[in-house]
C-alpha positions as CSV (number, residue, x, y, z in Angstrom):
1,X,-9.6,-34.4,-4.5
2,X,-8.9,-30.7,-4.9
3,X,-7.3,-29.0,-1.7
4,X,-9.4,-27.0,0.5
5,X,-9.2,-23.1,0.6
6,X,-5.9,-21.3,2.1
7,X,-7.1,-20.1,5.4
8,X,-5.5,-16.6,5.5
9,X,-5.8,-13.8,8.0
10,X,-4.9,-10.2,6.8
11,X,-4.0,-8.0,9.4
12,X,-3.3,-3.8,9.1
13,X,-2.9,-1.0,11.7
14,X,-6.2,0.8,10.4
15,X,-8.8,1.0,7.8
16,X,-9.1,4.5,7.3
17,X,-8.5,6.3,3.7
18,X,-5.4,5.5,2.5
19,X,-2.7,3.8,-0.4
20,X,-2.2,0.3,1.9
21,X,-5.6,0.5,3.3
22,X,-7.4,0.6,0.1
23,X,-5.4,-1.9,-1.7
24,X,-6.3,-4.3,0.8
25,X,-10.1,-3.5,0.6
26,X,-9.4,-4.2,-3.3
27,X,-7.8,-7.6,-2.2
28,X,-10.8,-9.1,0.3
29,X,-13.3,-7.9,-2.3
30,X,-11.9,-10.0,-4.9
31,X,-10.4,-13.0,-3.5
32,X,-11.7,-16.3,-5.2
33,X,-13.1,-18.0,-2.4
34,X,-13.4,-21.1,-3.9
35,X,-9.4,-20.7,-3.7
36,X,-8.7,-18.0,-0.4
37,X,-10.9,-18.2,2.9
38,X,-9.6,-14.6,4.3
39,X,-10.6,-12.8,7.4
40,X,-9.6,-9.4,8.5
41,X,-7.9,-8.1,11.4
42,X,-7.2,-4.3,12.8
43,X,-5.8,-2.7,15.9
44,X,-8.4,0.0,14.7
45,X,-11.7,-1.6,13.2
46,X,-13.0,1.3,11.7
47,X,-13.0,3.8,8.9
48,X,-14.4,4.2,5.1
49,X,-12.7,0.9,4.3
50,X,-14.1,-0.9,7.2
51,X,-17.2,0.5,6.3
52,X,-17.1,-1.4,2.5
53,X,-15.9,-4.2,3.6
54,X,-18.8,-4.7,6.0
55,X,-21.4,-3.7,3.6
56,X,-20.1,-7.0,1.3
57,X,-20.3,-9.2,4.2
58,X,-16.9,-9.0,5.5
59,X,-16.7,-8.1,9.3
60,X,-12.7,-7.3,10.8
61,X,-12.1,-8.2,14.2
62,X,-10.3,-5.7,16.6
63,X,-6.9,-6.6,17.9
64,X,-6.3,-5.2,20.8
65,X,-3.7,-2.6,20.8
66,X,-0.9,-1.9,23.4
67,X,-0.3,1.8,24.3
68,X,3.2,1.4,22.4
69,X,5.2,-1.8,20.8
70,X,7.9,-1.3,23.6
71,X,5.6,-2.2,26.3
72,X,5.0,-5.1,28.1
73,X,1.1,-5.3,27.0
74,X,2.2,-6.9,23.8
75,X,3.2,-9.9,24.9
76,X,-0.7,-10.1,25.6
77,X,-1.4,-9.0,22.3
78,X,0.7,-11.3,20.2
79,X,-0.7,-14.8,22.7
80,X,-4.3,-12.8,21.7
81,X,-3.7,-13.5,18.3
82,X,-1.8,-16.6,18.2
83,X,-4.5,-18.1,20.3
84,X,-7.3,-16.6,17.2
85,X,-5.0,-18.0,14.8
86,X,-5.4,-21.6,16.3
87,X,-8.8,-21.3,17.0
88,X,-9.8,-20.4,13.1
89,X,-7.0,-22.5,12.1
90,X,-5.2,-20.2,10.0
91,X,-2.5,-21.0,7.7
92,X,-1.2,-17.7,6.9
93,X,-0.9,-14.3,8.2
94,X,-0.1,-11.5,6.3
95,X,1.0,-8.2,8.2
96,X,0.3,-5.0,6.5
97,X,2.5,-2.2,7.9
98,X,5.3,-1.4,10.2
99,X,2.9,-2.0,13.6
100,X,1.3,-5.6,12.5
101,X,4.2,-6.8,10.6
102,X,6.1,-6.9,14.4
103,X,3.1,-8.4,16.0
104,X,2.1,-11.3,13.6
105,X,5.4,-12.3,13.2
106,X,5.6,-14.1,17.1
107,X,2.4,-14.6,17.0
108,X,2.4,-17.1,13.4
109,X,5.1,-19.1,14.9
110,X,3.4,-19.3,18.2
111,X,0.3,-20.5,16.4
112,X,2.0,-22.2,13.3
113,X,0.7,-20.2,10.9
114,X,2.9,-19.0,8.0
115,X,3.8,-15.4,8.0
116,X,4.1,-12.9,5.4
117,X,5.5,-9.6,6.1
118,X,4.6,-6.2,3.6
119,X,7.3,-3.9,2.9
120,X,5.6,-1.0,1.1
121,X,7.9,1.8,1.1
122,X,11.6,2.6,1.0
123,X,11.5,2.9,5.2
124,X,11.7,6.1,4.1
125,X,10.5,7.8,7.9
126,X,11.5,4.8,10.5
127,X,14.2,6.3,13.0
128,X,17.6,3.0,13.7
129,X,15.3,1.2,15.9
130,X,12.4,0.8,13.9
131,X,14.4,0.6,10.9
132,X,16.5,-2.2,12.5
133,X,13.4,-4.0,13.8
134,X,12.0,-4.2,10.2
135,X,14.4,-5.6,9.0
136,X,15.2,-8.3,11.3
137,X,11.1,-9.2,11.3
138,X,11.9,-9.4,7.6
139,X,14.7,-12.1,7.5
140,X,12.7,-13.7,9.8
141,X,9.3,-14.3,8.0
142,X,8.6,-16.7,5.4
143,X,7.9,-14.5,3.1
144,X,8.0,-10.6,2.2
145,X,6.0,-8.8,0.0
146,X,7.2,-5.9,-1.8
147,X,5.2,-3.8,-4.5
148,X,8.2,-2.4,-6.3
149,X,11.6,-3.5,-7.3
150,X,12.6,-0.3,-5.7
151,X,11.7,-1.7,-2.5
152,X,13.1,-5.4,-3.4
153,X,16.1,-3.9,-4.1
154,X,16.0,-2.2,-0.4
155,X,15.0,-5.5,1.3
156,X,17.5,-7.8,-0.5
157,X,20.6,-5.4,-0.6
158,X,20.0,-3.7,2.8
159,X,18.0,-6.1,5.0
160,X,19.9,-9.0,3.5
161,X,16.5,-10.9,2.9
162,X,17.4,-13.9,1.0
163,X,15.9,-13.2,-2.8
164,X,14.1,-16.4,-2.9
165,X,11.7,-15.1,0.1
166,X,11.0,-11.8,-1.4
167,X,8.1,-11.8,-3.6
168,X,7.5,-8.8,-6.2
169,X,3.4,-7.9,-6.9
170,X,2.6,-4.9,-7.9
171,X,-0.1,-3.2,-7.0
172,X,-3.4,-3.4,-8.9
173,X,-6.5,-1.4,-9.7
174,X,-10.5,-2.0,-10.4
175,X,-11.2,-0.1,-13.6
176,X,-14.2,-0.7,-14.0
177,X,-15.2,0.7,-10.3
178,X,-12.7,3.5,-11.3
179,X,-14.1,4.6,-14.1
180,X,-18.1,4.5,-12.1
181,X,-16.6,6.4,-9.5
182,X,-15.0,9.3,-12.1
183,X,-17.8,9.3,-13.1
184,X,-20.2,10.3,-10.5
185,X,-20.8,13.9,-8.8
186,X,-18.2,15.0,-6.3
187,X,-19.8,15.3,-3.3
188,X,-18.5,17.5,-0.1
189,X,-18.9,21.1,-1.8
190,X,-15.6,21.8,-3.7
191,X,-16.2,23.7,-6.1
192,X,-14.2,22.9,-9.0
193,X,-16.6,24.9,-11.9
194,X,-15.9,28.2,-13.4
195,X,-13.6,29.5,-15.8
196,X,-12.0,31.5,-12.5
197,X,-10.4,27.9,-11.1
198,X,-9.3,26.4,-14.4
199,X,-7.0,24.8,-15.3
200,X,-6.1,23.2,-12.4
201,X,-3.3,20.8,-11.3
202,X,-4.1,17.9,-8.5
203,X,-2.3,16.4,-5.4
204,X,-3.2,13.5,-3.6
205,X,-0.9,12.6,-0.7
206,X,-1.1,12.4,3.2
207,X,0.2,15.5,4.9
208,X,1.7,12.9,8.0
209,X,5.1,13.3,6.9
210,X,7.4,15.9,4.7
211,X,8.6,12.8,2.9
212,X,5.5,13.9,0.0
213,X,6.8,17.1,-1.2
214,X,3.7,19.5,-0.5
215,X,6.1,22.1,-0.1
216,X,8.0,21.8,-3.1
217,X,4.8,22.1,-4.7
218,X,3.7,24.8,-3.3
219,X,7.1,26.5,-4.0
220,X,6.5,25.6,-7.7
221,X,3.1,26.9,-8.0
222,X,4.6,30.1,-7.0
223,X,5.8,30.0,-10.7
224,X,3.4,28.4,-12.1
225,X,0.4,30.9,-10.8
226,X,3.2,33.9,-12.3
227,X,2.9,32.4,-15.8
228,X,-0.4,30.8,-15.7
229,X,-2.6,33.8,-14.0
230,X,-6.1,31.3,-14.0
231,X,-3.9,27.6,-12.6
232,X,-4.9,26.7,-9.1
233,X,-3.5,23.6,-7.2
234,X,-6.1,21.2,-5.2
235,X,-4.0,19.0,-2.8
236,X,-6.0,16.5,-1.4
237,X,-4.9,14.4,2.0
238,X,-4.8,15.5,5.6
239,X,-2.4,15.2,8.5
240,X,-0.6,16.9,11.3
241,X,1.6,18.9,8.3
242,X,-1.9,20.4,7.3
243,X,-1.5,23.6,9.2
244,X,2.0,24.5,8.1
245,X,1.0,24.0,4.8
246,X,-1.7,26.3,4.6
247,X,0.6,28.6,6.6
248,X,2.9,28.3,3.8
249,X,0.5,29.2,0.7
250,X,-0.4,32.4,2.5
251,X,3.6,33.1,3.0
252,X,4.0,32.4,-0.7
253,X,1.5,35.2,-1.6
254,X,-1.0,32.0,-3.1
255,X,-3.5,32.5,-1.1
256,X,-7.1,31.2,-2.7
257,X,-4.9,29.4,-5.8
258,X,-4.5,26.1,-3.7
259,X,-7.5,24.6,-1.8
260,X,-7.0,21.8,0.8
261,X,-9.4,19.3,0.3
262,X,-8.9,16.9,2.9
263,X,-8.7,13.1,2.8
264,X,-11.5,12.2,0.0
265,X,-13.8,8.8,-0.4
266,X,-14.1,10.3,-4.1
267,X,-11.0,10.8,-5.7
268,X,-11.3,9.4,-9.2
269,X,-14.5,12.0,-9.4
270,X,-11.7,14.7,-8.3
271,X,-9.1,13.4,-10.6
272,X,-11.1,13.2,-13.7
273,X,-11.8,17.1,-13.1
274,X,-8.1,18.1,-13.0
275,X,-5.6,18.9,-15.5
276,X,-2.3,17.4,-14.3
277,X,-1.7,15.4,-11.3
278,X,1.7,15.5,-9.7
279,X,3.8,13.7,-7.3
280,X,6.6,15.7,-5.3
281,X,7.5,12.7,-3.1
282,X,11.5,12.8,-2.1
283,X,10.8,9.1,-1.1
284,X,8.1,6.3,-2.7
285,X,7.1,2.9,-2.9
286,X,4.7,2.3,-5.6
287,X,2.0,4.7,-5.6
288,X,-1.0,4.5,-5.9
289,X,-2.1,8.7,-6.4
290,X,0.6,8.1,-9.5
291,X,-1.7,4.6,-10.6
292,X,-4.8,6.7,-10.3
293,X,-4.0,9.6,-12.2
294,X,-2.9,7.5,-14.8
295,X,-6.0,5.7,-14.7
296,X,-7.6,9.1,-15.0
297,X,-5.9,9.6,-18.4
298,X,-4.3,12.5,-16.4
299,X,-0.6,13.3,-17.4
300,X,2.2,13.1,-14.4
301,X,4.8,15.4,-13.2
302,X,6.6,12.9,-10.8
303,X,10.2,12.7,-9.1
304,X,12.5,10.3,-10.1
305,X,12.5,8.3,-7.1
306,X,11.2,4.6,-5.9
307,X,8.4,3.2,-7.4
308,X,7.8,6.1,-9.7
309,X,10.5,5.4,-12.3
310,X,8.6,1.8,-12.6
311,X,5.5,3.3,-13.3
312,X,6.2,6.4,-15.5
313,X,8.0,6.7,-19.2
314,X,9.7,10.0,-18.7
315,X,8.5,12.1,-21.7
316,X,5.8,9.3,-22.9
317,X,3.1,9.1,-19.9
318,X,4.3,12.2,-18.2
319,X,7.6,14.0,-16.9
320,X,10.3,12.6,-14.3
321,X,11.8,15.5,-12.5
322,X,14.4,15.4,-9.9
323,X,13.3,15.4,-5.9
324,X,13.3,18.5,-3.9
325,X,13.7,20.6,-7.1
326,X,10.6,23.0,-7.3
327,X,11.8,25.1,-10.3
328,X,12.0,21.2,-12.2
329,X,8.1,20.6,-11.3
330,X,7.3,24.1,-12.0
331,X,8.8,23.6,-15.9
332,X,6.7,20.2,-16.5
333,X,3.6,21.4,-15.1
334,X,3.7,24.6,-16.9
335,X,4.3,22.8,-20.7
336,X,1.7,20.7,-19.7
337,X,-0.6,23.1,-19.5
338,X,0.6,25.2,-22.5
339,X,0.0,22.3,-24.8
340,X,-3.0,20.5,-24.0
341,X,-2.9,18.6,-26.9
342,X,0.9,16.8,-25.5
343,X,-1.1,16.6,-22.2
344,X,-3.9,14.3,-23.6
345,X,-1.3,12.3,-25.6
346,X,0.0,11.8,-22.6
347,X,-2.3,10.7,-20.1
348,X,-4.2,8.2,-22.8
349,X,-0.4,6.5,-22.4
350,X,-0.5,6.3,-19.3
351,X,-4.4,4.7,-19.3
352,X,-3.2,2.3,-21.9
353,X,-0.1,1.1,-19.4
354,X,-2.3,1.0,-16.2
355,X,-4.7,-1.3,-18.4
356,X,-2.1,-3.7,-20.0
357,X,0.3,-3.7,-16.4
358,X,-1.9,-3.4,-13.2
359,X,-5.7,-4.7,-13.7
360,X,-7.0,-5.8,-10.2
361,X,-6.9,-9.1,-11.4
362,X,-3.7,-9.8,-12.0
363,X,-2.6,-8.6,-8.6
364,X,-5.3,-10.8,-6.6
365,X,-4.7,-13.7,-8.8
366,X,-0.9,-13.6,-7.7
367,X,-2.2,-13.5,-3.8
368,X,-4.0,-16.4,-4.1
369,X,-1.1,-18.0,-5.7
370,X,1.1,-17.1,-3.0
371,X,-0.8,-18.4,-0.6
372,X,-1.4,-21.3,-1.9
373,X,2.4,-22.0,-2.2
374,X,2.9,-21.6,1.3
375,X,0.0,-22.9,2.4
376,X,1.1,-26.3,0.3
377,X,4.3,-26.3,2.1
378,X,2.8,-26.1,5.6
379,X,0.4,-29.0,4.8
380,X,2.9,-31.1,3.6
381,X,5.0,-30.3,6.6
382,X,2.3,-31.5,9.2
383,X,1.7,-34.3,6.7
384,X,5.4,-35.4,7.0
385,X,5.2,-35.1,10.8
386,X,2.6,-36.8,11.1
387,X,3.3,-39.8,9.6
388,X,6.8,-39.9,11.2
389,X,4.5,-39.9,14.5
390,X,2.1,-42.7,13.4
391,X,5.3,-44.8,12.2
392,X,7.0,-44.3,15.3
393,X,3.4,-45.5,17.5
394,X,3.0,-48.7,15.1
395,X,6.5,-49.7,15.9
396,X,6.0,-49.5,19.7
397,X,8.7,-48.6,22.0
398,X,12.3,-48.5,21.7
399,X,13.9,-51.5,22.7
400,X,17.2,-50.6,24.5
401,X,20.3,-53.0,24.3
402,X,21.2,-53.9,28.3
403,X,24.3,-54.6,28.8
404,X,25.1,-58.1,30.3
405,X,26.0,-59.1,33.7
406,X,29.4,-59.1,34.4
């Protein structure tokens, strides 16, 4: 008799636009159920991807959320979600980011679940406590995923995880739903028509942190627009860095040549309009603007740092350039766009790599194998228990040896 599904709860921080969020959407959409029964958890149930998931008949259920991690409120929160986990029986948890990977940890052992931690990035903005607590959460946990050897490298060499508990899946794309989306209309009035606006080169990154490099790019385009009068630069993303970046275009004299997009539900559509994509990241896991463009049949100006190097053939599906150098992504962008013919070349290669290296179902079929594995050792765990229990009732109690009268 075949074993039943892995009951498996995936738990993120939010389901708003984004790398982590979105791969996750690409997982629950895909998951053999015959294989993976998977329900979703959030601190903050809402969002496009929440929004997706619904519409295919997959609800998430609101953790609730303490005002801070160092506060006693999640103590509540982790018995919350033990007590959920017992109730629907779950047999693994798998934390998403920095916040959940804390939380479900107490809370699988409490419940006795199996946990399995994501490690994402190269902890790249965690201050020494948070860095610290990551990495203890990490050699705690029966497992840790990691996207990149970049980051396995991080989690074995500087977290001391042992290597055995580390498990390397990369992440993984829907082509086919790619390619329909580049396909349709971009909506939300950005006009990207006209000879006035072309060519132009793309960036899609957050604006949370400095850690993307907007500013380096828009320190290169300073260059770029002085060589190539008709190049604008389209960064799409938002954050709290927003304002300082715009600041800085009109400082930079660029005025009108880079648009600010916002975050975007329809990125391929944007991508397949641009020219060149490019990554200025001083810091990266495995990304997943560099997996689109590629998929885009875009060519990539990236830095030579995490994840990138993995993903990117220096001179074959685009150009590796150092971090914080601006004059290096200013050079790359700039032959790109003076030989459009090396351009296409490259960005075909770097369709043909994403197609033979990261189809979606490759990744999700590793998931389900993984939690199968440790669902298997759980199982035969209680199983073991168990019947160490029933042998210890059929042999009724312990007969102690009195000693005799003296």
């Amino acid at each position: 008799m075949p074993d039943p599904p892995v009951r498996v709860a995936l738990f993120i921080h939010t389901l708003h636009l984004g790398g982590a969020e979105g791969q996750l959407s690409l997982l629950l959409r895909s998951l053999d159920r015959r294989r993976v029964q998977a329900s979703l958890l959030a601190f903050h149930a809402e969002g496009h991807h929440a929004e997706t998931l619904a519409a295919r008949g997959i609800p998430t259920r609101t953790v609730p959320l303490p005002s801070r991690l160092a506060h006693p409120a999640t103590a509540a929160t982790v018995l919350w979600l033990a007590a959920w986990c017992r109730r629907n029986r779950v047999e693994v948890l798998h934390a998403h980011d920095f916040y959940t990977n804390l939380v479900a940890l107490p809370a699988a052992r409490l419940s006795g679940a199996g946990c399995l931690v994501s490690r994402l990035d190269l902890s790249h903005w965690y201050g020494g406590l948070r860095r610290a607590a990551l990495a203890a959460v990490s050699r705690a946990a029966d497992r840790v995923w990691v996207n990149a050897e970049a980051v396995r490298r991080l989690v074995v060499l500087e977290d001391h995880v042992a290597p055995a508990r580390v498990t390397l899946i990369r992440n993984g794309i829907d082509l086919a739903g790619f390619d329909r989306s580049a396909g349709a209309p971009a909506p939300g009035a950005i006009d990207l028509s006209g000879p006035d606006i072309e060519p132009f080169v793309i960036c899609v990154a957050n604006m949370n942190h400095p850690v993307k490099g907007q500013e380096d790019l828009l320190a290169a385009m300073v260059e770029v627009a002085a060589r190539a009068p008709r190049a604008h630069l389209l960064l799409v993303g938002d954050g709290p860095l927003r304002p300082d970046y715009e600041r800085r275009a009109r400082e930079l004299g660029l005025g009108p040549r880079v648009r600010f997009a916002g975050r975007r539900p329809d990125v391929p559509a944007l991508l397949s309009r641009a020219d060149v994509a490019v990554s200025a990241s001083h810091a990266e896991g495995l990304s997943n603007a560099v997996i689109e463009a590629m998929a885009a049949r875009l060519p990539v100006v990236a830095t030579a740092v995490g994840g990138n190097v993995e993903l990117l053939r220096d001179g074959v599906d685009g150009f590796l350039v150092p971090p914080h150098a601006p004059w290096a992504l200013a050079d790359r962008i700039l032959r790109l766009l003076d030989r459009p013919g090396l351009a296409r070349e490259m960005g075909a290669s770097g369709r043909r790599r994403v197609e033979e290296e990261l189809p979606a179902r490759r990744m999700v079929a590793s998931f389900e194998a993984l939690y199968e594995r440790m669902a298997r050792g759980r199982r035969a765990r209680r199983r073991s228990e168990s019947a160490a229990r029933s042998a210890g009732k059929e042999s009724g109690p312990a007969v102690v040896a009195q000693p005799a009268p003296e």
